[in-house]
C-alpha positions as CSV (number, residue, x, y, z in Angstrom):
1,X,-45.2,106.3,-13.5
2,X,-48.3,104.4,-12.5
3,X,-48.2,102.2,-15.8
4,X,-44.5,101.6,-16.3
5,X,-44.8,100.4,-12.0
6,X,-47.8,98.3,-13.1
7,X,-45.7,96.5,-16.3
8,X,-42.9,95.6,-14.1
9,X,-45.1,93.9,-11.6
10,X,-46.7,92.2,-14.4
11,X,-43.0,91.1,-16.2
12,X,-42.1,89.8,-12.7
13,X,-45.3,87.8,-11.6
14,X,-45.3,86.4,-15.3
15,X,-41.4,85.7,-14.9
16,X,-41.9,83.7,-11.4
17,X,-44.9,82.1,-12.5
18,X,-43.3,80.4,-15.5
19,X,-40.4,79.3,-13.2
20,X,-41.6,78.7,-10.1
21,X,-45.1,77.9,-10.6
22,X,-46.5,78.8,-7.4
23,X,-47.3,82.0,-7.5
24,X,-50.4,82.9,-10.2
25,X,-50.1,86.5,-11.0
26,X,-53.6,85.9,-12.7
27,X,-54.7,85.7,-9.5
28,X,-53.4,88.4,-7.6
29,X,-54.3,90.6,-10.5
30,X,-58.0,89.6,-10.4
31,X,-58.1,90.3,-6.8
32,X,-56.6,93.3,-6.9
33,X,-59.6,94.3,-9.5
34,X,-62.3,93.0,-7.6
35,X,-61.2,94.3,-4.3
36,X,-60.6,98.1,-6.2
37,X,-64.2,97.5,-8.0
38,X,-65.7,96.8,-4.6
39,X,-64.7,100.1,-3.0
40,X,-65.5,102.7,-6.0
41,X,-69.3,102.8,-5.4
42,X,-68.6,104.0,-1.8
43,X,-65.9,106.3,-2.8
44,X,-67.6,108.2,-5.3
45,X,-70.6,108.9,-3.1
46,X,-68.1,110.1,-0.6
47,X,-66.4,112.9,-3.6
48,X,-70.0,113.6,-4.4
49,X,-70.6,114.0,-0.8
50,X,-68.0,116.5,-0.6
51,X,-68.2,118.3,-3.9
52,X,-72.0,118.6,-3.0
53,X,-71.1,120.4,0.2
54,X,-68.2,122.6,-1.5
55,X,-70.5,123.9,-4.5
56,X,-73.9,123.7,-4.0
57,X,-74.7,123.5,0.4
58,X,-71.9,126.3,1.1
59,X,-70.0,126.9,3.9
60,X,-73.1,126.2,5.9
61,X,-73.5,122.5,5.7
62,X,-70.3,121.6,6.3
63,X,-70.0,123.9,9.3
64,X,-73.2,121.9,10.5
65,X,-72.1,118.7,10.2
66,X,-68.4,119.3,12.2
67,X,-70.6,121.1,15.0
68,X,-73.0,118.3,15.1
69,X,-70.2,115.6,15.5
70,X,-68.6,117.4,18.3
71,X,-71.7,117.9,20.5
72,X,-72.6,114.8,20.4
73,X,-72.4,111.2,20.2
74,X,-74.3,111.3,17.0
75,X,-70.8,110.7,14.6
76,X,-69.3,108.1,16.1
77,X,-72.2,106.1,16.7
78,X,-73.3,106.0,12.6
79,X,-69.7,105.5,11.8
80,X,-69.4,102.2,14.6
81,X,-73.1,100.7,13.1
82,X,-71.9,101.4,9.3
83,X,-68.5,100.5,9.4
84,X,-69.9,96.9,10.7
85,X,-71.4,96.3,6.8
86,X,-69.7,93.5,5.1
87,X,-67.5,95.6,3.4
88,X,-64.1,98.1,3.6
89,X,-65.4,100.8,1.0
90,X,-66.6,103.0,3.8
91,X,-63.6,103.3,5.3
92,X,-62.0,104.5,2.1
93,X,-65.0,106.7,1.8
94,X,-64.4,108.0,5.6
95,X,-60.3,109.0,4.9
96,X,-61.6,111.2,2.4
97,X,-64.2,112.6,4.8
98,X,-62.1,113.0,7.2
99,X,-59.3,114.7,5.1
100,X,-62.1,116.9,3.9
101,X,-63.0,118.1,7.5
102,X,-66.5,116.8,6.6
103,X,-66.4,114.4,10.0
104,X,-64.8,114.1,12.9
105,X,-61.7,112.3,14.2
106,X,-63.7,109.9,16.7
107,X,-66.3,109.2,13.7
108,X,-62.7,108.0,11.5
109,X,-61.9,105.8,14.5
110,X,-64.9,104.4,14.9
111,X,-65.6,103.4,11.4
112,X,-61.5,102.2,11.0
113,X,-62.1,99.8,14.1
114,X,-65.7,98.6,13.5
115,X,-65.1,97.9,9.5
116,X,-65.3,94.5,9.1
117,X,-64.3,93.6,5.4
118,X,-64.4,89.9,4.7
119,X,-65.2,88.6,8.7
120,X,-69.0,87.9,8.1
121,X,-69.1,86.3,5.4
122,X,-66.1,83.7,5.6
123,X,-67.8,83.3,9.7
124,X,-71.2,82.9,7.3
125,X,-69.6,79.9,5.4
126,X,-68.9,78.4,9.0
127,X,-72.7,77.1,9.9
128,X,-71.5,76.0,13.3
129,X,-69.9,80.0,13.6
130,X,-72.7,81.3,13.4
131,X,-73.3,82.3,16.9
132,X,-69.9,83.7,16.5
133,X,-71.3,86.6,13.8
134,X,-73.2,88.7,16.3
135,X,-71.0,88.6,19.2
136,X,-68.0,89.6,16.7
137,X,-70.3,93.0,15.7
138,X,-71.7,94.0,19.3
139,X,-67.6,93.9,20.1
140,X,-66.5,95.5,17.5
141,X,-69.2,98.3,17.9
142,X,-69.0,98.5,21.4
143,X,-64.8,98.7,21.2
144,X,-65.3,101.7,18.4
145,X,-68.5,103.8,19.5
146,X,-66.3,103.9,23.0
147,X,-63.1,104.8,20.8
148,X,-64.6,107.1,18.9
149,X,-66.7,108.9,21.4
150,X,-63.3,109.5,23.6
151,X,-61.4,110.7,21.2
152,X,-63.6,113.4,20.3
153,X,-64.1,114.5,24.5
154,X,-60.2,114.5,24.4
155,X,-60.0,116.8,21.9
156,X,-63.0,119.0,23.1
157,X,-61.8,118.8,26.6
158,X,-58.1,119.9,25.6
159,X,-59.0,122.1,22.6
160,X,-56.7,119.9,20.5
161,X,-56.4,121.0,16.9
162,X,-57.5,118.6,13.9
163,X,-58.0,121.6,11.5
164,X,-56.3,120.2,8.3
165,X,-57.2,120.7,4.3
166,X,-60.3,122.3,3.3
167,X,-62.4,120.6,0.3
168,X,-61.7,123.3,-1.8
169,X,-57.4,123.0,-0.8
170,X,-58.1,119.3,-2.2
171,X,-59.8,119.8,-4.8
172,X,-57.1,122.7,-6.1
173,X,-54.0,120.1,-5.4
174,X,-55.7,117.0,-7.2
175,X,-56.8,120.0,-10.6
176,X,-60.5,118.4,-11.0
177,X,-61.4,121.6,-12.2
178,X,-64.2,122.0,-10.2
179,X,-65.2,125.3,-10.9
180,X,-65.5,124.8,-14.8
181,X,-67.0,120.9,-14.4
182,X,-70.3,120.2,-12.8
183,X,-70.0,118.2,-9.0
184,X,-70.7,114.4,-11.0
185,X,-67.1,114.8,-13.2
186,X,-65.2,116.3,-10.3
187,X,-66.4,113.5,-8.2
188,X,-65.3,110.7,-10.5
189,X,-61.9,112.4,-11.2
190,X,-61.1,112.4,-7.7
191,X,-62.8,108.8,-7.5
192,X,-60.4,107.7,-10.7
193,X,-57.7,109.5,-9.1
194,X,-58.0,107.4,-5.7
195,X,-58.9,104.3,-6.8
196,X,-55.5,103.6,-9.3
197,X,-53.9,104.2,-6.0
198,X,-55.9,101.5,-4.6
199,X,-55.6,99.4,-6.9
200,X,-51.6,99.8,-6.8
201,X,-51.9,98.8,-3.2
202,X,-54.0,95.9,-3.4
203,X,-51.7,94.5,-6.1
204,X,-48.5,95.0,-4.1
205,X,-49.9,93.9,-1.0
206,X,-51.6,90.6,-2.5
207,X,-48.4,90.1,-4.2
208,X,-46.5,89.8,-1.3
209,X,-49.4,87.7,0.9
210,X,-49.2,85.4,-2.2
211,X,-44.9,85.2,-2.0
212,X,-45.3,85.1,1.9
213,X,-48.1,82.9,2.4
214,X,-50.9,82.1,4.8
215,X,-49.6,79.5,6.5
216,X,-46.2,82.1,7.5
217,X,-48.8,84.1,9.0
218,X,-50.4,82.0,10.8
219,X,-47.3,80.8,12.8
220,X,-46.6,84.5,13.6
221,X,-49.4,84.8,15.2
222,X,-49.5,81.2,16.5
223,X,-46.1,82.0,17.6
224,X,-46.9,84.5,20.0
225,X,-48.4,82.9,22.7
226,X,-50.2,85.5,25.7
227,X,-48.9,88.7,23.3
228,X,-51.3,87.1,20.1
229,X,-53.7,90.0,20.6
230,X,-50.2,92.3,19.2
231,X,-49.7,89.9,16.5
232,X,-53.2,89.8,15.4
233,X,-53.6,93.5,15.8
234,X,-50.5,94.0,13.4
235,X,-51.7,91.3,11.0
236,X,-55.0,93.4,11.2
237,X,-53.4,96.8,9.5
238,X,-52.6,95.1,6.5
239,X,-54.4,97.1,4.2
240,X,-56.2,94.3,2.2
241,X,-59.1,91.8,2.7
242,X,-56.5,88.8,2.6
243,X,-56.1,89.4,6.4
244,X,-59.1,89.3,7.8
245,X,-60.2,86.3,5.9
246,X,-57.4,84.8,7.4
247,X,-57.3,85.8,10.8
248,X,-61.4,85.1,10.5
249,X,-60.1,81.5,9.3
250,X,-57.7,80.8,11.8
251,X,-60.7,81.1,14.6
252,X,-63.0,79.3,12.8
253,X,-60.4,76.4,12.7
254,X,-59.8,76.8,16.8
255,X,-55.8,77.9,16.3
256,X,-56.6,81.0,18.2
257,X,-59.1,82.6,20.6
258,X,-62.3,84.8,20.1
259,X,-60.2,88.1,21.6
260,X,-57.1,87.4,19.7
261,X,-59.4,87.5,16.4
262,X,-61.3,90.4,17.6
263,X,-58.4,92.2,18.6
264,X,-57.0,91.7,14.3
265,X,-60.1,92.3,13.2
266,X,-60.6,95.6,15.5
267,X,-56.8,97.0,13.7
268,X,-58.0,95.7,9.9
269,X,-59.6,99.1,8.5
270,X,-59.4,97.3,4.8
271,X,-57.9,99.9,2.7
272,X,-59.1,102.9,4.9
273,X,-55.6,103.4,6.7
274,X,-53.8,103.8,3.4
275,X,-56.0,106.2,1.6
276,X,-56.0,108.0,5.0
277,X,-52.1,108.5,4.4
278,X,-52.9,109.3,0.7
279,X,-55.6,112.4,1.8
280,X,-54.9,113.5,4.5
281,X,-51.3,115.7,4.2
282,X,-50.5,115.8,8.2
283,X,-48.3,112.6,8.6
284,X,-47.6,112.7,12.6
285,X,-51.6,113.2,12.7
286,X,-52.0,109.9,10.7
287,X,-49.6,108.1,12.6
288,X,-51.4,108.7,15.8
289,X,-54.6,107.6,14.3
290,X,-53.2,104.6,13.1
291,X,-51.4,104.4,16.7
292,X,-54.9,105.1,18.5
293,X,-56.3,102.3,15.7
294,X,-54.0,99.4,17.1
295,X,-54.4,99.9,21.1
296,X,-58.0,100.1,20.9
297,X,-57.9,97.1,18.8
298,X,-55.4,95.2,21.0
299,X,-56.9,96.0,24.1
300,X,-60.2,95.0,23.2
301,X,-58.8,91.6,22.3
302,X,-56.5,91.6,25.7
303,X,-60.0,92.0,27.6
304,X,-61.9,89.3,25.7
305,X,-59.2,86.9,26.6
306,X,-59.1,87.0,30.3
307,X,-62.4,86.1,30.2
């Protein structure tokens, strides 16, 4: 299924770039491997992570780490610093976590809302933005570590249930054939597994940013006046690096504020959300993580703008 999807979009772009000329499937196709190549590094550490606890650390360590991130702070404070690297493979790598039971939901959030994909280093080819760099992370850590932290009380404090899929139930769907394989070739099954479905994504999605364009963006968001911070923040969950370069570009170039980027760059876990919907099988659970995501990301950039 995967390669006969893949052909068509390749007969297509190669179709409407020979008539049209303005869309370069080329392009979008490089992208689309460079983005995927970016995130496999992070995601196989992650399947080793968690083939390491199923097979060789026991019940034990992974019982340790879910106690740890519910007594304290500990979780969501590594997954708010980390997720604010230059980068959206760690949010890919948290999905899995996460749909693993190997971390909590507040360390998820935290790492969804304080990824910050491509915002550094396009701010970093601003010289005059500079200033801009380390006010954009203390936000952004600040908005998830306090995201992250409450939802975790919330769910201690009302005994809510995130139980979900074992390593083991995920390793049995997905057939690695972990029990006759050592933990390095289950690891990069999974890993090969996960990242065609990324690469699918990135291709669709670039594919349509390249037939919608930027600059149709940009007037949504333009467009919206005192409610940007909900355009941004929708913008934000597209689940590819195109939009938080732009939304990074459109503050750089004054067309809107410091909260309304913040507030898009808050909602723009890279890839993270998608895989998330991938992994982990409750739907209704994802949707309200997604949910949680977006008003934490909006109201952060509602605050930043009254002031």
């Amino acid at each position: 299924f995967e390669r006969t999807f893949l052909m068509h979009i390749f007969l297509y772009g190669l179709a409407h770039t020979h008539s049209h000329g303005s869309f370069d499937f080329w392009d979008v196709l490089l992208d689309a491997v460079l983005d995927t190549a970016k995130m496999l590094p992070f995601l196989f550490l992650a399947f080793l992570l968690m083939e390491f606890i199923e097979h060789r650390a026991g019940d034990r360590l992974a019982e340790a780490l879910g106690k740890a991130g519910k007594k304290t702070a500990a979780g969501p404070a590594a997954g708010a610093v980390l997720g604010c690297v230059p980068q959206c493979g760690f949010s890919v790598a948290a999905a899995n976590l996460y749909a693993g039971r190997v971390i909590t939901l507040g360390t998820l959030i935290s790492v969804f809302i304080a990824t910050s994909d491509e915002a550094i280093p396009v701010l970093l080819a601003h010289p005059e933005m500079f200033g801009s760099i380390w006010k954009l992370i203390a936000v952004k850590i600040i908005a998830a570590l306090i995201s992250g932290i409450a939802a975790d009380l919330i769910i201690k404090m009302f005994r809510l249930s995130t139980d979900g899929e074992s390593i083991e139930d995920i390793c049995t769907e997905s057939g690695c054939g972990c029990g006759s394989h050592g933990i390095w070739y289950s690891a990069l099954k999974h890993t090969a597994g996960v990242g065609i479905f990324i690469f699918i994504v990135n291709l669709i999605i670039g594919a349509v940013m390249s037939f919608a364009g930027s600059e149709a963006v940009a007037h949504f968001i333009g467009g919206m006046g005192v409610f940007q911070p909900f355009a941004a923040g929708i913008v934000g969950m597209i689940p590819n690096c195109a939009a938080s370069v732009l939304i990074t570009e459109l503050y750089a170039e004054g067309a809107v504020s410091f909260g309304t980027a913040a507030a898009g760059l808050c909602t723009g876990a890279g890839i993270g959300l998608a895989v998330l919907f991938r992994a982990n099988k409750n739907i209704r659970e994802n949707l309200i993580i997604t949910g949680i995501v977006y008003a934490a990301g909006t109201a952060c950039g509602i605050i930043l703008n009254l002031f």
